[in-house]
N, C-alpha and C positions, 0 to 999 in steps of 0.2 A: 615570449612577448607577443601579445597580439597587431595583426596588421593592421595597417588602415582600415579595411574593409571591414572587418571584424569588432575593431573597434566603432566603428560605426552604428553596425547593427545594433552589439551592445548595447549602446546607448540609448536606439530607440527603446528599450523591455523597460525604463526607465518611465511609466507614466502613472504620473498621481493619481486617476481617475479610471481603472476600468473600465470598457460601454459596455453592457447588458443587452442583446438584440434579442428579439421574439422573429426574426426572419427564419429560422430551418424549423423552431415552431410550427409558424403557420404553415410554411411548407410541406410539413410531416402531415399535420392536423389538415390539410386541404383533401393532401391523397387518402387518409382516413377513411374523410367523410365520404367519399368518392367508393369506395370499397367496400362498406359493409356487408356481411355475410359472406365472403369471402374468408378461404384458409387466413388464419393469422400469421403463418409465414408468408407468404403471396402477400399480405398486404403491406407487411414490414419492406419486403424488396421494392413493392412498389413505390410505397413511400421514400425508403432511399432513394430510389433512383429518382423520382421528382424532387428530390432534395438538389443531390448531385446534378442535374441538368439544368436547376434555376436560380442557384445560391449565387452570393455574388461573390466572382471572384477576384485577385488581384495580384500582383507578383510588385513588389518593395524594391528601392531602389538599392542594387549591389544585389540581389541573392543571386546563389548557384543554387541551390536548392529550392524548389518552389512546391506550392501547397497551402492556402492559407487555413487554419484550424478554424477558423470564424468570419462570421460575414464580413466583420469589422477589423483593423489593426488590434492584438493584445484583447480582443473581445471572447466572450464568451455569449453563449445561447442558450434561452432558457430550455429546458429538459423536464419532461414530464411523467416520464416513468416513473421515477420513484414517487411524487407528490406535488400535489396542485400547490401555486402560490398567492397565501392570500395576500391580504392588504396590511395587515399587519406585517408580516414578512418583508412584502416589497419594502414597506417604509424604515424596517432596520438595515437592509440590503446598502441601502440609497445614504442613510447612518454612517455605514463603514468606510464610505468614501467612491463606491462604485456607484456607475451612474443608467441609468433608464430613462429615455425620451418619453413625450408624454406617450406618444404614438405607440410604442413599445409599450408603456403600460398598460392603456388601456386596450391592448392586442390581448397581454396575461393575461386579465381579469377576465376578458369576457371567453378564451379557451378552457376557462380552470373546471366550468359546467359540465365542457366535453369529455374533460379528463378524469373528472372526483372519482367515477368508479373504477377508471381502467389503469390506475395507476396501480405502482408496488404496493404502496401504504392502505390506499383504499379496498384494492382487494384482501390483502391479509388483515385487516380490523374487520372484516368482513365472520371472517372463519375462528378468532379469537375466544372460546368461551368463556362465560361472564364469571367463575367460579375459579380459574387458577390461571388459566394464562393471559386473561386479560389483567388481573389485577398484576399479576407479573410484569407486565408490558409496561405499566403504568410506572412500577417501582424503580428504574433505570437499570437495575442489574446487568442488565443489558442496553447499552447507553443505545440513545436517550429515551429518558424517559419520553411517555407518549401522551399527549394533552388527551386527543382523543381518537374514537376509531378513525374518523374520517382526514386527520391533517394527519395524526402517527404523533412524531415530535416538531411536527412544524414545518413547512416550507419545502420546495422541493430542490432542484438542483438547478444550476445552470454552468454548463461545461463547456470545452474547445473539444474540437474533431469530427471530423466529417462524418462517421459511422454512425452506427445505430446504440440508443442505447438501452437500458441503462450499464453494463458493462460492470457491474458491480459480484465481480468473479475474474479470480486469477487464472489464468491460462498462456501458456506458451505457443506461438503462430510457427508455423514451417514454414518461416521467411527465405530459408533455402530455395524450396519449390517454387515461391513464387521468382525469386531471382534467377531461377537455372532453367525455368520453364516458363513460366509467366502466367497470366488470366485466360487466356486464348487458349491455350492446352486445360483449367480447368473448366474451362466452357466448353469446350470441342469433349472433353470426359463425360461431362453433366449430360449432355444430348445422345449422347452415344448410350451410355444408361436408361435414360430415360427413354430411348426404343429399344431396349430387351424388356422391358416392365410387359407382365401380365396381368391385368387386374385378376387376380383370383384370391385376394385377399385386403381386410381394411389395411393393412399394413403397405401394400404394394399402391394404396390412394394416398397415406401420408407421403412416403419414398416421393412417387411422383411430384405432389406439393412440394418436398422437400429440392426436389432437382431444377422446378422451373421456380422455384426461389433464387437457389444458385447461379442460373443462367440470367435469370432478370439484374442482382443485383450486381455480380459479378462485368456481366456489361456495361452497368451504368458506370460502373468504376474507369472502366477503358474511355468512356467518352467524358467523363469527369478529367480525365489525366490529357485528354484531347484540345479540350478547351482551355488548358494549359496554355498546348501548343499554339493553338489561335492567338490566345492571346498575346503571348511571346514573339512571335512572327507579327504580327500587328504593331507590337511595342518598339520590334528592330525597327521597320520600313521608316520609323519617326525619329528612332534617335540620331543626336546627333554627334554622340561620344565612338569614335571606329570601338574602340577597347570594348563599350558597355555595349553596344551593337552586335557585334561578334557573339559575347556571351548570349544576349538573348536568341539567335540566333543558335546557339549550340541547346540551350534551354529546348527550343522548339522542335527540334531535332531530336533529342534524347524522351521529350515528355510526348512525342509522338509513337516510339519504340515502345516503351515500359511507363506503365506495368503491363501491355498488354505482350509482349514478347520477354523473350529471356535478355538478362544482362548481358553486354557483350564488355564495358569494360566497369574498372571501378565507377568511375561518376554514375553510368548510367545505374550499375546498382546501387548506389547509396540514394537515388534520383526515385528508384523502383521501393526499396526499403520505406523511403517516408511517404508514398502513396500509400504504402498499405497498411502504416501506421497511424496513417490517417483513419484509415477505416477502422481499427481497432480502437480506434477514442469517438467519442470522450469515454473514457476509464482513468481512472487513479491508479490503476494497476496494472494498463499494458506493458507488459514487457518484451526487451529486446530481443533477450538471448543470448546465446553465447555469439556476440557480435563480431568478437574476434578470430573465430573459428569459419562460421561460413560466408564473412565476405572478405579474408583471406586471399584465397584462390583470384581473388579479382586484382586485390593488392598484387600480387605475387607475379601475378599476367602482366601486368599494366608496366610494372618495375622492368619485368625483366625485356622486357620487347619496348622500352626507354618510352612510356606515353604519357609516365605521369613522374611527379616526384614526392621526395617524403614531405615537401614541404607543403606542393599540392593537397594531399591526401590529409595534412596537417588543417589547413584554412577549411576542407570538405568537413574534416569530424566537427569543428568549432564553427562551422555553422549550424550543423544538426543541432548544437549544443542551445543554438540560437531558437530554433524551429522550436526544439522541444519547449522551450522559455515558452512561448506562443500560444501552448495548451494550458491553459488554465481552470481553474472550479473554483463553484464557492457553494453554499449555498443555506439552508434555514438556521438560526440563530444556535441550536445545540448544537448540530451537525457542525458546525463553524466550531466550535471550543473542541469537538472528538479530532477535529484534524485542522486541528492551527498553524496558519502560517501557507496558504493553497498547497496541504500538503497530499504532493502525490510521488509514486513510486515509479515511476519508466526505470525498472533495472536490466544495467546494460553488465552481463556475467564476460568476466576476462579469465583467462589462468586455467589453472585447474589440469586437469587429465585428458589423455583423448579417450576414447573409449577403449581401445586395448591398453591402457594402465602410462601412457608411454607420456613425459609433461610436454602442455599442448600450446605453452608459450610462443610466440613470434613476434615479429617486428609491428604489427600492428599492435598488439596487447600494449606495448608501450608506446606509440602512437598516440593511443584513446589515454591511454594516461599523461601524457604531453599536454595535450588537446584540453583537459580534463583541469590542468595547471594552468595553461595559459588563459582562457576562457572557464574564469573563475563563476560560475551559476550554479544555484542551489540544482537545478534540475539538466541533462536526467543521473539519475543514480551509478555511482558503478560500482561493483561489488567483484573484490576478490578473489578466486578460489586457492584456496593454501591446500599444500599435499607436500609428504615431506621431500620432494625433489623439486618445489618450486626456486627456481633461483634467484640467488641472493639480488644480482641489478633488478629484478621485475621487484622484488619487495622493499627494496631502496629508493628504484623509482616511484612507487607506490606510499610510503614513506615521506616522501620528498610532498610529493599532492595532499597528501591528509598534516604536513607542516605550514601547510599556507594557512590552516585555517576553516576549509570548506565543511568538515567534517566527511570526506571522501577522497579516497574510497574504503568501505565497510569491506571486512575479513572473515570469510567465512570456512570452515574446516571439512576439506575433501571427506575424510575419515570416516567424520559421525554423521555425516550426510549422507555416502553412499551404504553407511551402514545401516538407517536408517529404512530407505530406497530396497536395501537387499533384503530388511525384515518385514517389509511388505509385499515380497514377491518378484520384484521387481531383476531381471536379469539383471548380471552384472555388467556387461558392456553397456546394456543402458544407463546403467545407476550412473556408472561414470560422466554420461555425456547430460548430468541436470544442471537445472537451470536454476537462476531466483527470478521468481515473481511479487510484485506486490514487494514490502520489505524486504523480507527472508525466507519467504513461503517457497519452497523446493515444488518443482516440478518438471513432468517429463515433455516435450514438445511434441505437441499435438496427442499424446495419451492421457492426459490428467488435465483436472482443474476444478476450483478450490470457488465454489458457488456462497454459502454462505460463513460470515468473518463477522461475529459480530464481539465487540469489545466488553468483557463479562467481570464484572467489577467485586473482587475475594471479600476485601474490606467489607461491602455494604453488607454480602451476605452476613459474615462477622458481626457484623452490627446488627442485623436480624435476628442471627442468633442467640446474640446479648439478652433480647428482646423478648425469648420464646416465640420469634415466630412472626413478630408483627414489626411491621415496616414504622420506626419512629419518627418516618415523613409524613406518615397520613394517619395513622394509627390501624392499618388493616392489616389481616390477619392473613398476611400472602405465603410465610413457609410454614413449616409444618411444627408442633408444640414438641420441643423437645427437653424443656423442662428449666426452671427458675436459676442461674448462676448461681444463687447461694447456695445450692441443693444436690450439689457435685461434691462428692465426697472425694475423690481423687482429680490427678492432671487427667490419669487417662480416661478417666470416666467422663471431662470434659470435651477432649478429643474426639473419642469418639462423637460422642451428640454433636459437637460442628460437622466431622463428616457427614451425618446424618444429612445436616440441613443444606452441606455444599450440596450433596448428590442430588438432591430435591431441586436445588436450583439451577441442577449442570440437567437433570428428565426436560426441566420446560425449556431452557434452552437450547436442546437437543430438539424437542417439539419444536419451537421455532424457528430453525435450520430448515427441518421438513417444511414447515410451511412457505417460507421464503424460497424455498426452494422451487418448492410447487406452482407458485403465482409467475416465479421467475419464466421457469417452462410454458408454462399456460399464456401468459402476455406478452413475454419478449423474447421469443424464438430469433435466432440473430446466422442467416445464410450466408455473413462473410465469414464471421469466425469459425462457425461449422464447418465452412467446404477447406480450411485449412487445418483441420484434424487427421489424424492417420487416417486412411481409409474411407478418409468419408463420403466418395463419391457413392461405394459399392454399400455400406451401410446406410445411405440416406435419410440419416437422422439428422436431427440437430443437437445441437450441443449441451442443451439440457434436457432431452430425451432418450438420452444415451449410458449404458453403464462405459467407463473408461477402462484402459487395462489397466492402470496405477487409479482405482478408484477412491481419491481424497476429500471428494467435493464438500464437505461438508468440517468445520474445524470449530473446537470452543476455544475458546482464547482464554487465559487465567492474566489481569490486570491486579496487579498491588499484591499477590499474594508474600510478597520478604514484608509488608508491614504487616500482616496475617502473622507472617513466623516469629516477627519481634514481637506483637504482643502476646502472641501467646509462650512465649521463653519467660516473658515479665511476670504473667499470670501463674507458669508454671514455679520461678523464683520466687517472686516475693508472697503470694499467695501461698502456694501446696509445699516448695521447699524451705523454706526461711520464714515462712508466716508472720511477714513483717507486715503486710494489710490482708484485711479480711477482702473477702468477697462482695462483701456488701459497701466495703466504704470503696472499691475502686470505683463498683458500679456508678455509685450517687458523685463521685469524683467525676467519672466520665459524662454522666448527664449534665452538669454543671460544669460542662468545658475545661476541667481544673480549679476554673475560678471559686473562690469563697474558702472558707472553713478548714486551711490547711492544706486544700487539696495540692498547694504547688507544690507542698513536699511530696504531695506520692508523686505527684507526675517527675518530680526531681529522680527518684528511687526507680520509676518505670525507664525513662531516660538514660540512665544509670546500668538499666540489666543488660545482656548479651547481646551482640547486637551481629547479624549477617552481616558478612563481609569484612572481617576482623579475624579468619580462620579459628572459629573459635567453635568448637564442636559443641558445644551446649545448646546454642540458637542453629546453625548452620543444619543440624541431626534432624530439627523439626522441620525445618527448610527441605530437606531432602524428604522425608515424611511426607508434605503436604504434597510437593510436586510428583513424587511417588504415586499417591492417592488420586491426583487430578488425571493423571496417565492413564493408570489403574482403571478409574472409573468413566472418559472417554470413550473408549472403546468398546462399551458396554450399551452403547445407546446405537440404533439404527440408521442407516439414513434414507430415502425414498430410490435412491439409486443402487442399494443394495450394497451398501459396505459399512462400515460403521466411522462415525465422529471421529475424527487426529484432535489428540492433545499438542497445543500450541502456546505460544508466551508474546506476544508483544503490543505494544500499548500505543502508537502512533502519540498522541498528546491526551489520550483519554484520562491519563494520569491527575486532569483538573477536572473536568467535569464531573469525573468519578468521587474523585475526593470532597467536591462541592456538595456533595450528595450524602457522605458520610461523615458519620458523628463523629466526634475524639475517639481514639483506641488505645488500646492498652500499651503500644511502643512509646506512646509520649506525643505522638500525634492530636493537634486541635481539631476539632470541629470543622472542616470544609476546608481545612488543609489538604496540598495535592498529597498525591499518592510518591511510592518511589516509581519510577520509571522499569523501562524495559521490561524484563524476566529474570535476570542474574543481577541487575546492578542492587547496590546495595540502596536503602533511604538514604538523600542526598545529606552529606556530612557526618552520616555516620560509621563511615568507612575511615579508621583511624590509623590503619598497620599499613600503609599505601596497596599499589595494584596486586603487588606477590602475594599479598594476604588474599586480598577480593578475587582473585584467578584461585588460589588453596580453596574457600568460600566456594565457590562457584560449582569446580569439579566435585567437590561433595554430592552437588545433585546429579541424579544420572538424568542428565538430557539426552539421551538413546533414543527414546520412544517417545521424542519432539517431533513435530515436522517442521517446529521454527524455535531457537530462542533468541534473547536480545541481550548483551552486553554491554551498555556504554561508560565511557572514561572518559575524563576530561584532564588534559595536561598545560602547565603556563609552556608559552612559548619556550622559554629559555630551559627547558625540559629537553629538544630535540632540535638546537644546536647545527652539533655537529653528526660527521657519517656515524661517528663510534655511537652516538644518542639513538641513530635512528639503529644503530645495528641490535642495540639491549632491546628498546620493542621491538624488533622483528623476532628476536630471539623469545620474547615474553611472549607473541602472537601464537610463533611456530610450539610452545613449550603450553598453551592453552588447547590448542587443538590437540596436542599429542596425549593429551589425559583427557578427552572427551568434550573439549566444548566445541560450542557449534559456530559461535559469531563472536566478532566483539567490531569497537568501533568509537570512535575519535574525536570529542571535540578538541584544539589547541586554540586557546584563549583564555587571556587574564581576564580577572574576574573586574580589573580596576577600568578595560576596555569594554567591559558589558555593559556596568554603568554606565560609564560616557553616551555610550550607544543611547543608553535609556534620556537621556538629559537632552542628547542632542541628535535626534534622529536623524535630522537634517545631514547631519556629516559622518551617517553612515550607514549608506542606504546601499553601502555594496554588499556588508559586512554578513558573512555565509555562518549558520551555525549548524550543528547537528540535534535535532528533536526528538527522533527518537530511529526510526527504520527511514528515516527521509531528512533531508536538508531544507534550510528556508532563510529569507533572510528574514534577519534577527531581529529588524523595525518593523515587519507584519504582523509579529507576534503578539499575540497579547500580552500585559504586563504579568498576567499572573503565572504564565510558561517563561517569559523570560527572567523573573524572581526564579522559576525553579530550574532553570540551567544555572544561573548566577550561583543558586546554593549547592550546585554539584560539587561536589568533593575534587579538591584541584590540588593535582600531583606535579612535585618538581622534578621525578624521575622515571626510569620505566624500571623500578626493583622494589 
C-alpha cells in the first residue's frame, strides 16, 4: 500500500490538460544561432549546456528525488529534431486535449524557418529518390506514410527530459560508472585525453571535437545538479515544516555530491541515477538496466551498516516510479496512432543470470517488484529475466504484479536471448549480463545500440502484391510486377512471388535504415550518451560514428505478418487445395470489402480456414515459413556501420495504423481493420484451443535468429486467483521459454471492465492496460486500440 507521500505525488500525474512549453526550444535554437560554423558536436554541448544553466527549474512538494523532466509540472517541450511544427499540427495537438499558450505558439511557428532543413525529416526527404524510395515513403510500409519531403508524416515531437535529442535509438548507459565514479572522473578522463592528442591526422581534429564536447556538456550536467542544491537550500532556510526542512536540506546535500562524485550510499545513488536519466531523454526508449544488479551493492551497504530500511528503499523505488510518470511525448497526428496511449519504453531488467551462469536474484529484484504493485503506473517498464534456476518466490512475486492488472511485469527467456547474443559473436559472460531496451530489443551496455526501428507493415505489402505491384492507395507502381493472382498456377508458385515482392520491400527499407542512420550521425551527435559507452573516452567517437562490438544498430521489424500467414493458409485451402473459390472471385471479393454478390459466404469460408495459434500445423508451417524467410532475408542487407540488418517482431500500437492503410485479406479481415498484434500472438479471437495451443503455435516458429519477439495473452481475472493459478502460469512461462520462445506477457482484465472503461472514463483513469511492448492507461487510448484489446482473445485458465 502506498504512503501518504506517495499517494500524494500520485495524485498530482493526474491532470487533464498537458502544457506544451517552447522554453528548452528557444534555449537550444538561441545557442544555435550563436554557433554556426562550428563542429556540430561542439555545438550540440553547447546548446545543452545553455539549456541546463537557464531552464527553469523546480522541486514539488514531498520529493526525495529531484530533477524536473520539463520547464513546467507534467509538461513536455517542443523538440525539433525530427520535424518542424506546423499550424495544422499544432491545432490537432491543442484537439487532443493538450494545451499551448499563445506565447509558446507563436515562439513554434516562427522557430519552424530555423529548423525545416536541419531536422531528421528534412534532411532525409532531402536524399529520397523520386523513382523507388520516395514513392515508398509515401506508401506507409513503413509507418507513417509521408505527406511530403519537407513535413515527412507530419508534425514533430514534443518530449520530457533534459538531454539532447532526438534519441530515437536504443542503447544501454554504464549507469554503473557513473554511480561508482561519477562526471568529475569522466571529465578529469576527457582532458587528460585530450593532451596526448597529436594532430597529425583528420581523425585526431574529430577525437578532439569529440572530447571538448564531452567536457563541455558533461559539466553543465554537474552545475545543472548544483542548481538543485541552490535551490533546495533556499527552499529549507523558508520552510516551516522541521520533517520537510530536513529533507530538503538532505536534498541539497546529496544534489551537491552526484552526479558530480561517486555514490556513497543508496539515496545518493538512486539521486545520481535520475540525473543521468535525465540526460538520456527525452527518448522513448532509455533504458534502465539491469537496475537490480548495479544498485545492489548500495542496497546491500546501506542495510547492513543499519542507514537505511526496506521500507525506505520501498517509498525511494515508487518515487522513481513517480519521476518516470513526469517524462512524457506526444507528437504529429500519425506518429500519435504508431504509439498510442504516450507510449514509451524506460525498461528496468530484473532477474536473470550473473554473468558467470550463477541466478542473480536479490532482495532488491523484489523490492522493484513490490514498488512496481504498490505504485500502480503504466511507466516505467519492468521486464523479467527467466532461466531455468530462477526462483519460484521471484516468479510468484512477479505473478502477484502482472494479477493486479498493470500488464507488468513482461517475461522474457534467458535461453534464446543469450543464444541469440552468442550467434552473433558475442562472448558468453557477456551474453549473460544483456539487457532490454526499448520493448524487447536486447542489448549489451555501452557496446550496442539499435539506431534505426522503423514499424514495416507485411499485410500492405500483401496487399501490393495482390496488386502486381501497385499501391491500391494511390494507384502507383511502388513494388515490382510480379505477375496477375489469377495466373499462379500453384500455392508455391504463389509463395514465392510474395517473397519476391517482400524482399523488394525489406532492399528500400534496408536503404532507409542507412539513411536515417546517416542524417542521425550527421545532425545529432549526442556527447552524453557517447562518453557513456565502452571505451569511449580512448575511441573518441560518437555514438553514431562508431562501429560497436555487438554491432545491431540497424533492425527491420515484421508488423502483422500471422494475418499474412492466415491468408495465405486460406488462399492455399480454399483456392489450390479444395478449389472451393477461384482466384478471381476472392480477388473481386477482397476489393469489394466482402460486401455484395455473395461475397460473405467466401469470407465465411476464409474465416473458416486454419487459423495460427490453434497448434494447428497447416497455417502454423507457413507461419514458420514467412518468419523463416524474413530472418533469412535481413541479414542480407548492409548497414552504413558495417554489420548487417536483425530480423525483429514487434508492433507498439502500429497494429492500427497499419491496418488503416490495408485493404481486406484473405484471413477474413475488412478493409482498414487493425492488424494482429505483437509477433507470436495469434489475430485477436481467433485463438480457440486456449494458451497451450497458442505457446504449441508459437514455438513452431524458430525465433533464434530474433533480436526481439512479442507475445501477448490476456486472462479474466478470476483465471489467477489463487498461488496454485499463478504457479500453472509460471509453469506455462518457464515451459515457453524451455522450447524457444523469447517473451510473453500479460493483460488480466475482463472484457465487461473494458467496456465500462470505455462508457465511463471518468471512473477509470487509474485503470493500467498492456498494448503491446509497453503499458498505458486504458482512457488515453484511442477507441480503435482499445476495441482491439477488448477483442483479445480472453482465457479463464493458464492450460
Amino acid at each position: 500500500m502506498m504512503n501518504p507521500r506517495i499517494t500524494k505525488l500520485k495524485e498530482r500525474l493526474q491532470v487533464d490538460k498537458l502544457p506544451i512549453s517552447s522554453e528548452k526550444a528557444r534555449l537550444l535554437t538561441d545557442s544555435f544561432r550563436q554557433t554556426e560554423g562550428e563542429p556540430q558536436i561542439i555545438r550540440r554541448a553547447k546548446a545543452l549546456a545553455n539549456s541546463l544553466d537557464k531552464i527553469t527549474i523546480f522541486i514539488e512538494d514531498g520529493e526525495l528525488i529531484v530533477g524536473n523532466a520539463a520547464s513546467r509540472p507534467m509538461g513536455l517541450e517542443i523538440d525539433y529534431d525530427y520535424g518542424i511544427w506546423s499550424q495544422e499540427e499544432i491545432d490537432s495537438i491543442k484537439e487532443e486535449g493538450y494545451t499551448i499558450s499563445e506565447e509558446d505558439e507563436s515562439a513554434i511557428v516562427s522557430m519552424n524557418e530555423y529548423w525545416q532543413a536541419r531536422t531528421l525529416i528534412g534532411r532525409s526527404g532531402e536524399i529520397f529518390d523520386e523513382e523507388r524510395l520516395w514513392p515508398f515513403k509515401q506508401s506507409g510500409v513503413t509507418l507513417p506514410p509521408w505527406k511530403s519531403r519537407e513535413e515527412g508524416s507530419g508534425g514533430g515531437y514534443a518530449q520530457s527530459g533534459m538531454g539532447l535529442g532526438p534519441g530515437f535509438y536504443l542503447f544501454g548507459v554504464d549507469f554503473a560508472k557513473v554511480l561508482n565514479e561519477g562526471f568529475i572522473k569522466l571529465i578529469d578522463d576527457a582532458e587528460a585525453e585530450l593532451r596526448k592528442i597529436r594532430f597529425t591526422s583528420a581523425d585526431a581534429i574529430k577525437k578532439a571535437d569529440f572530447l571538448k564536447s564531452v567536457i563541455i556538456a558533461n559539466k553543465a550536467i554537474i552545475r545543472f545538479a548544483n542548481r538543485f542544491a541552490d535551490l533546495a537550500a533556499d527552499m529549507a532556510t523558508r520552510e516551516k515544516d522541521p520533517t520537510r526542512k530536513k529533507e530538503l536540506e538532505r536534498i541539497s546535500e546529496t544534489c551537491r555530491r552526484v552526479p558530480a562524485n561517486p555514490a556513497r550510499t543508496f539515496y545518493e545513488a538512486m539521486q545520481s541515477f535520475w540525473f543521468t536519466f535525465l540526460m538520456i531523454n527525452p527518448s522513448t526508449t532509455a533504458a534502465a538496466g539491469r537496475f537490480d544488479q548495479y544498485m545492489y551493492p548500495f542496497y546491500k551497504k546501506d542495510r547492513e551498516e543499519g542507514r537505511i530500511t526496506d521500507e525506505e528503499v520501498l517509498e525511494l523505488l515508487e518515487c522513481l516510479r513517480i519521476k518516470d510518470m513526469q517524462i512524457n511525448r506526444t507528437s504529429g497526428r500519425f506518429n500519435r496512432q504508431k504509439n498510442a496511449g504516450i507510449a514509451k519504453w524506460h525498461n528496468f531488467t530484473i532477474g536473470g543470470v550473473t554473468p558467470d551462469g550463477e541466478d542473480a536474484t536479490n532482495e532488491l529484484s523484489y523490492l522493484i517488484l513490490e514498488a512496481t504493485k504498490d505504485c500502480q503506473t503504466p511507466h516505467h517498464t519492468i521486464t523479467v529475466r527467466v532461466h531455468e534456476g530462477t526462483p519460484e518466490p521471484l516468479m510468484l512475486k512477479a505473478l502477484e504484479v502482472v494479477r493486479t492488472g498493470i500488464g507488468m511485469p513482461a517475461f522474457i527467456g534467458d535461453k534464446s536471448y543469450i543464444d541469440y547474443l552468442l550467434s552473433q559473436g558475442v562472448p558468453l559472460e557477456t551474453a549473460r549480463d544483456y539487457i532490454m531496451t526499448g520493448c524487447l530489443d536486447v542489448n549489451i551496455v555501452g557496446q550496442s545500440r539499435i539506431v534505426a526501428y522503423d514499424m514495416f507493415i507485411v499485410p500492405l505489402v500483401f496487399d501490393i502484391f495482390m496488386h502486381n505491384g501497385v499501391d491500391p492507395n494511390n494507384g502507383k507502381q511502388v513494388g515490382i510486377k510480379t505477375g496477375d493472382l489469377e495466373n499462379f498456377e500453384s500455392f508455391d508458385d504463389l509463395m514465392q512471388a510474395f517473397k519476391e515482392q517482400l524482399a523488394h520491400f525489406m532492399s528500400m527499407a534496408a536503404e532507409g535504415n542507412n539513411i536515417h542512420m546517416r542524417v542521425n550521425a550527421e545532425l545529432f551527435p549526442d556527447p552524453v550518451r557517447s562518453s557513456l559507452l565502452i571505451n569511449a573516452i580512448e575511441e573518441g567517437k560518437d555514438i553514431l560514428d562508431r562501429t560497436m562490438p555487438l554491432e545491431n544498430a540497424a533492425v527491420l521489424n515484421a508488423v502483422g505478418m500471422i494475418n499474412v500467414a492466415d491468408s495465405l493458409a486460406a488462399i492455399k485451402k480454399l483456392v489450390f487445395d479444395e478449389e472451393k473459390v477461384s482466384m478471381h472471385e476472392l480477388k473481386a471479393a477482397l476489393i469489394a470489402d466482402w460486401h455484395g454478390d455473395g461475397y460473405q459466404e467466401v469470407r465465411k469460408m476464409c474465416l473458416a480456414a486454419p487459423k495460427y495459434g490453434n497448434d494447428d500445423n497447416y497455417v502454423d508451417s507457413i507461419a514458420r515459413e514467412l518468419y523463416q524467410f524474413w530472418a533469412d532475408t535481413a541479414v542480407t542487407f548492409d548497414t552504413i556501420f558495417g554489420g548487417k540488418n536483425k530480423p525483429t517482431g514487434i508492433s507498439i500500437s502500429a497494429q492500427w495504423p497499419g491496418g488503416a492503410l490495408t485493404g481486406a485479406t484473405p484471413d477474413g479481415r475488412h478493409a482498414g481493420e487493425c492488424l494482429a498484434d505483437g509477433t507470436m500472438s495469434p489475430m485477436r479471437g481467433r485463438d480457440t484451443h486456449g494458451p497451450t495451443a497458442v505457446i504449441r503455435s508459437a514455438v513452431k516458429i524458430d525465433q533464434a535468429p530474433y533480436q526481439a519477439t512479442l507475445l501477448n495473452m490476456k486472462f479474466h481475472p478470476s483465471a489467477l486467483q489463487t498461488t496454485e493459478d499463478l504457479r500453472k502460469l509460471s509453469d506455462l512461462i518457464k515451459t515457453y521459454f524451455s522450447l524457444g520462445g523469447k517473451h510473453i506477457q500479460f493483460n488480466v482484465v475482463s472484457k465487461e471492465t473494458l467496456i465500462e472503461a470505455q462508457k465511463h472514463p471518468e471512473d477509470y483513469r487509474d485503470l493500467v492496460v498492456r498494448v503491446a511492448g509497453y503499458s498505458a492507461y486504458f482512457v488515453q487510448l484511442g477507441k480503435i486500440i482499445q476495441d482491439e484489446i477488448i477483442a483479445r482473445t480472453e482465457y479463464q485458465g493458464a492450460s
